[in-house]
C-alpha positions in Angstrom: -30.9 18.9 -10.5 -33.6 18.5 -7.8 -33.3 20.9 -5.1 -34.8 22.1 -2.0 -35.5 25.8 -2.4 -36.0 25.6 1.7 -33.0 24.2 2.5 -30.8 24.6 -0.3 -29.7 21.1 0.1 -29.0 19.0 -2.8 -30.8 15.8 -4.0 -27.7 13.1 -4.1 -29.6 10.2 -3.2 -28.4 8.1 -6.0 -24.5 8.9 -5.7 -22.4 7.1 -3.4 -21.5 8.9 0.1 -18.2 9.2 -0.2 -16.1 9.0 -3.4 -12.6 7.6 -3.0 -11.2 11.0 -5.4 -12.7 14.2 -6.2 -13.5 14.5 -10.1 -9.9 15.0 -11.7 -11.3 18.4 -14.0 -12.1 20.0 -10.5 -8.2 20.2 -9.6 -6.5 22.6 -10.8 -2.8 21.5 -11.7 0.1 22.5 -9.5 3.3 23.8 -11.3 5.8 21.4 -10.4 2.9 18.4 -10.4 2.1 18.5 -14.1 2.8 14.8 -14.1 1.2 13.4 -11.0 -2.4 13.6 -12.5 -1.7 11.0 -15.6 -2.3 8.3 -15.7 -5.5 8.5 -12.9 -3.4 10.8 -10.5 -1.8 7.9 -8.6 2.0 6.8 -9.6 4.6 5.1 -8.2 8.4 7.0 -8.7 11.4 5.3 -8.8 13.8 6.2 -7.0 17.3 7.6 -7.7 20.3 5.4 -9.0 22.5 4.5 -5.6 26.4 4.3 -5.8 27.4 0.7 -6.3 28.7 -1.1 -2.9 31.9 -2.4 -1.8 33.9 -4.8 -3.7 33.5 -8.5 -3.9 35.7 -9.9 -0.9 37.4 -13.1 -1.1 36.2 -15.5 2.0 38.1 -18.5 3.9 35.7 -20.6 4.1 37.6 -23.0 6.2 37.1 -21.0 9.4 33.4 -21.6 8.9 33.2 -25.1 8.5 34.6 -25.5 12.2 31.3 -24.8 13.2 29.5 -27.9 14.4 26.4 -28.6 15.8 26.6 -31.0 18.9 25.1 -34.3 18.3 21.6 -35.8 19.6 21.8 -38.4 22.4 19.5 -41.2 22.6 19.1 -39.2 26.1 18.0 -35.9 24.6 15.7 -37.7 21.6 13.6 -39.5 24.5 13.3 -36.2 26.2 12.6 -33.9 23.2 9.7 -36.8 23.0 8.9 -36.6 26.5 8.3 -32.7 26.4 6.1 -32.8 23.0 4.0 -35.4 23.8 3.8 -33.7 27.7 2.1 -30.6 25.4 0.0 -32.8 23.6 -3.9 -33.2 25.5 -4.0 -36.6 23.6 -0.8 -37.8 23.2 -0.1 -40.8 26.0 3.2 -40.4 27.8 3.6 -44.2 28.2 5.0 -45.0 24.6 7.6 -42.4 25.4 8.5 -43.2 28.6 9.0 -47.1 27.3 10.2 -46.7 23.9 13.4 -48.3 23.0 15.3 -46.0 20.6 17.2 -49.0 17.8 18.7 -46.1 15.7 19.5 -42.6 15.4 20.2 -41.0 11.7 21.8 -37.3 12.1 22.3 -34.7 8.9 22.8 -31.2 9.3 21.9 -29.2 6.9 22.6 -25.5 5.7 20.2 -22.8 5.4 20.3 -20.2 3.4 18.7 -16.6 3.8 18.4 -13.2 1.7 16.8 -9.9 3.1 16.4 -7.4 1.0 14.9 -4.1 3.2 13.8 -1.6 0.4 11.4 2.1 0.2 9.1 2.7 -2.1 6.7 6.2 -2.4 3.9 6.4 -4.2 1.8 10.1 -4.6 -1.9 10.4 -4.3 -4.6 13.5 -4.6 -6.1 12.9 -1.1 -8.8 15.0 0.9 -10.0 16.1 3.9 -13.0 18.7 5.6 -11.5 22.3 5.6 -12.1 23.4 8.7 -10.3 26.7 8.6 -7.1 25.6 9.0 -4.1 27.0 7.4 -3.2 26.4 3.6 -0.3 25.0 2.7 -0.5 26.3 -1.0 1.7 26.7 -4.5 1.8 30.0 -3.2 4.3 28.9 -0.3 6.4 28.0 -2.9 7.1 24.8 -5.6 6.4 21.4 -3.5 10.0 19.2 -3.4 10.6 15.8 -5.4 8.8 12.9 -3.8 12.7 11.3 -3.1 13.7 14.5 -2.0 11.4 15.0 1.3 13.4 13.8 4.3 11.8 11.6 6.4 13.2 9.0 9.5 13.6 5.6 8.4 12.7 2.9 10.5 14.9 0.1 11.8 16.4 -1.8 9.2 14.5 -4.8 8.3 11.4 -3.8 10.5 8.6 -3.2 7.8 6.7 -0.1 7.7 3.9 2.5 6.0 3.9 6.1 6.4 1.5 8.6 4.7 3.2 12.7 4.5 1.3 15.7 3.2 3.5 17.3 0.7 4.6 20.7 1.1 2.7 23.5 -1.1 0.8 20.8 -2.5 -2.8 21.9 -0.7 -5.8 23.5 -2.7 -9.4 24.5 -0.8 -12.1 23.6 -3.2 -16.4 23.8 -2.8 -17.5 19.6 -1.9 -17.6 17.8 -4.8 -20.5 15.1 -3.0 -23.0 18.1 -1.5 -21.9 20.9 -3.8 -20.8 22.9 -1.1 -23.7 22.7 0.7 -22.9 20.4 3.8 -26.2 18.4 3.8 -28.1 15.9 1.3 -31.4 15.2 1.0 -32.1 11.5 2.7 -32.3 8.6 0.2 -34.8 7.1 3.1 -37.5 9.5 3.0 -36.3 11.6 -0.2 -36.5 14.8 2.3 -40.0 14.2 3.6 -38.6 13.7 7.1 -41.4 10.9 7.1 -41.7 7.1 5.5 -45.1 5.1 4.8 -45.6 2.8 8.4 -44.0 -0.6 7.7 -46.7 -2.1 9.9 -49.4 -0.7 8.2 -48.0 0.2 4.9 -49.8 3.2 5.0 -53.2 1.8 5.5 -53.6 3.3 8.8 -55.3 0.5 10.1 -54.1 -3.4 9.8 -55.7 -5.8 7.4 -59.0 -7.1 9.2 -58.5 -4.8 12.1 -60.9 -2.1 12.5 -58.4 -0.2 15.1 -56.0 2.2 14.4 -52.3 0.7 13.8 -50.3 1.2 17.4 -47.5 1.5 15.4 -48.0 4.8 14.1 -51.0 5.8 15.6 -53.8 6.0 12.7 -51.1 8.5 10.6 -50.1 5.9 8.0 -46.5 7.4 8.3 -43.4 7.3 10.6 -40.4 9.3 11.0 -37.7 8.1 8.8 -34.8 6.5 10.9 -32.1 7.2 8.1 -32.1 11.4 9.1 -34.2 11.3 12.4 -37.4 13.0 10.4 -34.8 15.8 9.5 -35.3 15.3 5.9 -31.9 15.5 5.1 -28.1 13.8 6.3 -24.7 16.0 6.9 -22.6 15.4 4.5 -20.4 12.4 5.3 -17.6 13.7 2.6 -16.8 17.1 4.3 -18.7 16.3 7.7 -20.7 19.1 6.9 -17.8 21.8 6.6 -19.3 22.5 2.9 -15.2 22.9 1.5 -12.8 20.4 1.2 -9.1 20.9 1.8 -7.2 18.5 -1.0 -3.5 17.8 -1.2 -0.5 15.5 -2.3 -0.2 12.8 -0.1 3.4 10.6 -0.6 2.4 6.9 0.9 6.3 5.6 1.7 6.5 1.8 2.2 9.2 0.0 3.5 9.3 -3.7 3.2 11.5 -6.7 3.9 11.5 -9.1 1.0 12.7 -12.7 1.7 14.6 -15.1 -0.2 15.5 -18.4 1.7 16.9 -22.1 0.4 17.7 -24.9 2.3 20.1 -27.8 1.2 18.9 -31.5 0.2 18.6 -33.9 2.9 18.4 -37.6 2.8 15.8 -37.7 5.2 11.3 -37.8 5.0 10.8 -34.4 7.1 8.7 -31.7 5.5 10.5 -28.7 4.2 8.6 -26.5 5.5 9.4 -27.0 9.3 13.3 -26.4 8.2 12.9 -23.4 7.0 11.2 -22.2 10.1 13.6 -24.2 12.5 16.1 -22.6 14.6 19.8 -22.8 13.5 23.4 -21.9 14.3 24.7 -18.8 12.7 27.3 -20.0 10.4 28.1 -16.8 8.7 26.4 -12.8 7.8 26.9 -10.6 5.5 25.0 -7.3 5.6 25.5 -4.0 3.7 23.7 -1.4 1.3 24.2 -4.2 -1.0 25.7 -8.0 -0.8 27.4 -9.8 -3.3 26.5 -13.8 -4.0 28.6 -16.1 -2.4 30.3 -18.0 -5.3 33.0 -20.2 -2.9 30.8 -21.8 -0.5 31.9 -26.0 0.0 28.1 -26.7 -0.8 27.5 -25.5 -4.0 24.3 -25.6 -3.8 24.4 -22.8 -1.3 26.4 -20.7 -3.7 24.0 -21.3 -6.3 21.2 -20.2 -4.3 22.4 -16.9 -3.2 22.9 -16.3 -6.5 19.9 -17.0 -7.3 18.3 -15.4 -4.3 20.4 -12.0 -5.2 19.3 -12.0 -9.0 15.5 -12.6 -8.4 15.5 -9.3 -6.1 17.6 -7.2 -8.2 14.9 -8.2 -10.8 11.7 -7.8 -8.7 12.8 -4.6 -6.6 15.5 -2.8 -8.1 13.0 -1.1 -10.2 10.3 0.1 -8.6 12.0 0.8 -5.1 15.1 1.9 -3.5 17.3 -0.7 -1.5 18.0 0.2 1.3 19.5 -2.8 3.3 20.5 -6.3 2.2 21.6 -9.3 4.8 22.5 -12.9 3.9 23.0 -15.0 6.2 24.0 -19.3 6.5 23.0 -21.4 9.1 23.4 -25.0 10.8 20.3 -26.8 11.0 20.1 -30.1 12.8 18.1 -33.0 11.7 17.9 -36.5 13.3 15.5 -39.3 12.1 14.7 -41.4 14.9 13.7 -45.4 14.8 12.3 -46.5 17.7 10.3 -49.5 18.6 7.1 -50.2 21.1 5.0 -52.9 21.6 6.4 -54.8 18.9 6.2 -52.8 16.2 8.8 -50.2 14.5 8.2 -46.1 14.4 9.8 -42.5 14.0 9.8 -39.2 14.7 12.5 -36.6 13.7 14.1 -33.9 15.9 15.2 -30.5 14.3 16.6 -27.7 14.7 18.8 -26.3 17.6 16.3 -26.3 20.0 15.2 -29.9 19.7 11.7 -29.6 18.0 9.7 -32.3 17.1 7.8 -33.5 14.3 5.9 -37.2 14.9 4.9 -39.3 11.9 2.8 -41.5 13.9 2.6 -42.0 17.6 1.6 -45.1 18.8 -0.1 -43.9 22.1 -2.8 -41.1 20.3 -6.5 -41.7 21.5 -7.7 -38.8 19.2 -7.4 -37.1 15.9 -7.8 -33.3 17.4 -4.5 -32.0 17.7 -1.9 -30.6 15.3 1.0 -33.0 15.0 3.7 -30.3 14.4 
């Protein structure tokens, strides 16, 4: 290698700063983390098997069904119009205020959603600069199972990441990047402390100028900006602390994976505003783990949470642990509204329990700037 014999410090100019894992051969291997290093020392574990839930409960369904959403006036369609097109900058308030409303189509529709909240942990050789502090080494004792370090779980449903040192998983070794030396020679100046002038390019003097270059003052050379004419840069992998403390680190995800199906309407509004509309809680069903409805009156809704169920039994069951599950129906309303202005024949559709609007093409628009969701 080319070194300093001055400094000691170590010519790296061509490696990258800061490597994402020390080289695997300079770990050694921990006693009850044999495995952990296969496979490129990063794994995800599965978790232990959980008892099954509670038993399937038979529902009456009829109770449910009371439920009703109340009907849209031609009153509250003309002011669900008046208040979009009031939040509008180029929407006219004239076709709204004047409109005559000829017909009003209502549909309400069910909506059907699965949460499944679930933990994963995944182990990783990690680093840091050793700065003295104290080692938490094999020597301490064997490091747990990743599933069995205790840790607070967040609200259920509420996503989360949270990286843990494991226990007795820590070993201090010389920097890998500097070889334990804390500083590297400069790439800039290749430890000169000092770069050819850019103005000059070394000439001293500029082409067909017979005075010196202002720039670096006749020398032909300038202090390189990349170490401050010190030759050399700390270390950016230990920060100069020439040792490195590396450990286990368990990376514990919890996520909230969605499933969500709504039921076939007759009417031209885009799908994608239902499923985001706000409904009327029909019925829940939370627990470590939910069954699929199989008696709903719309089959289609049984269907789907059986569906919905299935697909993240597939997706999750096997590389995370379940923590939560919640399925839930709602009421969605949906009115198509035919109106007419100035002698022609439009519509707009209202959905959802608090009355949002979605225009198909207002008569009164003067430009093309605005979203018309």
């Amino acid at each position: 290698q080319d070194c300093l014999p001055s400094t000691g410090v170590v010519d790296l100019s061509f490696e990258a700063e800061s490597p994402l894992a020390p080289p695997a051969e300079l770990l050694e291997r921990l006693p009850s983390y044999d495995w952990l290093l296969e496979g490129g020392g990063r794994q995800i574990f599965f978790p232990p098997l959980e008892a099954p839930g509670r038993p399937l409960e038979q529902r009456c369904w009829s109770s449910f069904m009371e439920h009703r959403v109340p009907m849209v006036t031609e009153q509250v369609a003309r002011e669900a119009l008046l208040s979009f097109v009031s939040s509008k900058c180029c929407y006219g308030s004239a076709a709204a205020g004047d409109l005559i409303i000829q017909e009003l189509k209502q549909q309400t529709l069910c909506r059907y959603r699965l949460e499944t909240f679930t933990e994963s942990r995944i182990s990783e050789w990690t680093f840091q600069p050793f700065t003295n502090q104290s080692v938490d080494g094999p020597q301490r004792g064997t490091s747990p199972r990743l599933w069995d370090i205790k840790v607070q779980v967040p609200p259920m449903f509420q996503e989360d990441t949270r990286k843990f040192q494991v226990p007795h998983s820590s070993l201090v070794k010389e920097c890998h990047k500097c070889h334990g030396r804390g500083r590297y020679k400069c790439s800039g100046c290749h430890g000169a402390g000092m770069v050819r002038c850019p103005s000059c390019s070394g000439a001293k003097r500029k082409a067909k100028q017979s005075r010196r270059c202002p720039m670096c003052s006749g020398s032909g050379r300038r202090r390189c900006s990349m170490c401050s004419g010190r030759g050399s840069k700390t270390c950016a992998t230990c920060k100069g602390e020439k040792k490195l403390l590396h450990f286990i680190q368990l990376v514990i995800m919890w996520k909230n994976s969605l499933f969500e199906f709504v039921s076939e309407h007759r009417l031209n509004c885009p799908g994608e505003l239902l499923a985001k509309a706000k409904g009327e809680s029909l019925f829940k069903d939370e627990n470590t783990m939910v069954y699929p409805i199989v008696d709903f009156p719309l089959r289609e809704i049984s269907l789907a949470s059986q569906r919905g169920i299935a697909e993240h039994s597939a997706a999750l069951a096997s590389r995370s642990r379940v923590l939560q599950q919640r399925q839930t129906i709602e009421l969605i309303p949906l009115t198509e509204v035919h109106y007419w202005y100035q002698g022609q024949t439009y519509v707009y559709y209202i959905y959802g329990t608090d009355h949002r609007v979605y225009v198909v093409d207002y008569p009164e628009r003067y430009c093309c700037g605005c979203t018309i969701i």
